[in-house]
N, C-alpha and C positions, 0 to 999 in steps of 0.2 A: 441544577437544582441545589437550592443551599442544605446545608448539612443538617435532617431531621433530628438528631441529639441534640443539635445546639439552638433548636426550636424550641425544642421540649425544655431545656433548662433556662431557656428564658422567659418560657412560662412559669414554671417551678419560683424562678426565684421571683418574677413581680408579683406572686405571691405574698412572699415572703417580706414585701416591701415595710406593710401594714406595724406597727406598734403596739403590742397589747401594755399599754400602762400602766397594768397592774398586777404587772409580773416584769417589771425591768430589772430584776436580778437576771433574771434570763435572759433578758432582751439583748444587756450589757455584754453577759458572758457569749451568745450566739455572734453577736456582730462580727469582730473577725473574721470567723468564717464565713460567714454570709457575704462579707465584702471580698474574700478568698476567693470564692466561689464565683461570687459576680467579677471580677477582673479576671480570674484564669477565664472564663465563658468569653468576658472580652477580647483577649489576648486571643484565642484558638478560632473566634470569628474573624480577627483580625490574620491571621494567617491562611485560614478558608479565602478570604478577600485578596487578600495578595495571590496567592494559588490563581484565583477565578483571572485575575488579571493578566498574569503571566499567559495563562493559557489562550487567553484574547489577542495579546499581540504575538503569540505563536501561528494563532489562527490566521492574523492578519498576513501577516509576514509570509504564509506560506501560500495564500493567497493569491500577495502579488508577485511568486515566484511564477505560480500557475499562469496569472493571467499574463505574465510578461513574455512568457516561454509560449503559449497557446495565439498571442498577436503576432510577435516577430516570427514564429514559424507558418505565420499564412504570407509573411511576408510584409506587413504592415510594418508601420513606424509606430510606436507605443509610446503615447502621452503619460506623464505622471499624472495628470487630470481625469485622462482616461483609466485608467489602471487603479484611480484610487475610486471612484465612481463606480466601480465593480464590485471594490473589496466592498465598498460600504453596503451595496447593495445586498451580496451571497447573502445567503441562507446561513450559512456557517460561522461568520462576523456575526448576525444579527441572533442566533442562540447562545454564542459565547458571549455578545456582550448583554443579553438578559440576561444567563447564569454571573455573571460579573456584578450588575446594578443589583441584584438580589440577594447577593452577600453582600455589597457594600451599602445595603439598609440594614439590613440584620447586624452587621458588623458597628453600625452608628448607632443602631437602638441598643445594643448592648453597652458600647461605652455609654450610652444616657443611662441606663441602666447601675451600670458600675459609679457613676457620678450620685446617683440617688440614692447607692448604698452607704457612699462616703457623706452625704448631705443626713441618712438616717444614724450615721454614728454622732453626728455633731447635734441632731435632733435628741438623741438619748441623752446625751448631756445637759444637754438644758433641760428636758423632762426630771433629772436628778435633782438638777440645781433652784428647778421649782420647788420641789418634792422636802427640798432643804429650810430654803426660804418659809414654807409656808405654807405659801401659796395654794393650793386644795384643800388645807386645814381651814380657811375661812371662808369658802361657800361649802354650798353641799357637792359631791360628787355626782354629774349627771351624765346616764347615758347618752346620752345627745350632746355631741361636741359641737353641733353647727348654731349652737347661739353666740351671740357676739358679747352680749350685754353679760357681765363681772355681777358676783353678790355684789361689789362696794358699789358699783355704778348705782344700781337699783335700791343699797340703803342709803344710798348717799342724796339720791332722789327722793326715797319715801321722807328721810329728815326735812329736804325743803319744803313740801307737799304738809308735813304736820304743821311749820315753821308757820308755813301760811295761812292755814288755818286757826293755829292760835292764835294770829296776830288780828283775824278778820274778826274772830271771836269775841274779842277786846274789845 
């Protein structure tokens, strides 16, 4: 079972993913830690993962001490095909390598994780460099970021739309 802290703060932080625009004094000063926070989270999944692995091929390993010791004392000859054909089968293989594949998703989602904190500090920058330029001083500010269409597009379209009209006028 992967490590429930490092559940929970990776909830906490895709939270934290989000941009409030109109507060990037904070936003600026937060990031550091926020990308702090998301790579140590990575880092310590990534060590949970390595742990989870270790322990797999402990698992394995002791395994095929078992099945190799439990053939040749019946007397049999023990095949590597045979002997690996077990490990894979146990019960014991098959928990430790779920507890393994389940830190090494969790341990991948958090570097994606840690990569979108470092992609949100290079987003803040360009939110600045908007914010410099202009750029929101010549439309209006609107709640709803999922339009596509720019003030200029739309007055640049109303211009041709009179353009044409005057000309019909004539």
């Amino acid at each position: 079972m992967f490590e429930d802290w490092l559940k929970e703060d990776s909830e906490l932080l895709r939270e934290k993913l989000k941009i409030d625009k109109d507060n990037l004094d904070f936003e600026i000063i937060a990031q550091p830690e926020l990308y702090y926070e998301a790579a140590n989270a990575c880092a310590m999944a990534g060590s949970v993962r390595d742990r989870a692995y270790e322990n797999a091929k402990q698992v394995d390993a002791q395994l095929y001490l078992e099945v190799r010791s439990e053939i040749e004392s019946a007397g049999k000859k023990a095949t590597e095909t045979m002997i690996e054909n077990f490990v894979q089968n146990h019960i014991a293989h098959k928990e430790a390598k779920g507890v393994w594949a389940e830190a090494k998703a969790e341990a991948d989602t958090l570097a994606a994780l840690r990569d979108a904190f470092q992609q949100r500090g290079y987003m803040l920058r360009d939110l600045v460099q908007l914010i410099v330029t202009g750029y929101y001083a010549e439309r209006p500010m609107s709640e709803d970021s999922s339009h596509v269409r720019t003030y200029k597009q739309d007055s640049k379209e109303q211009r041709v739309r009179d353009s044409r009209r005057s000309r019909l006028d004539d």
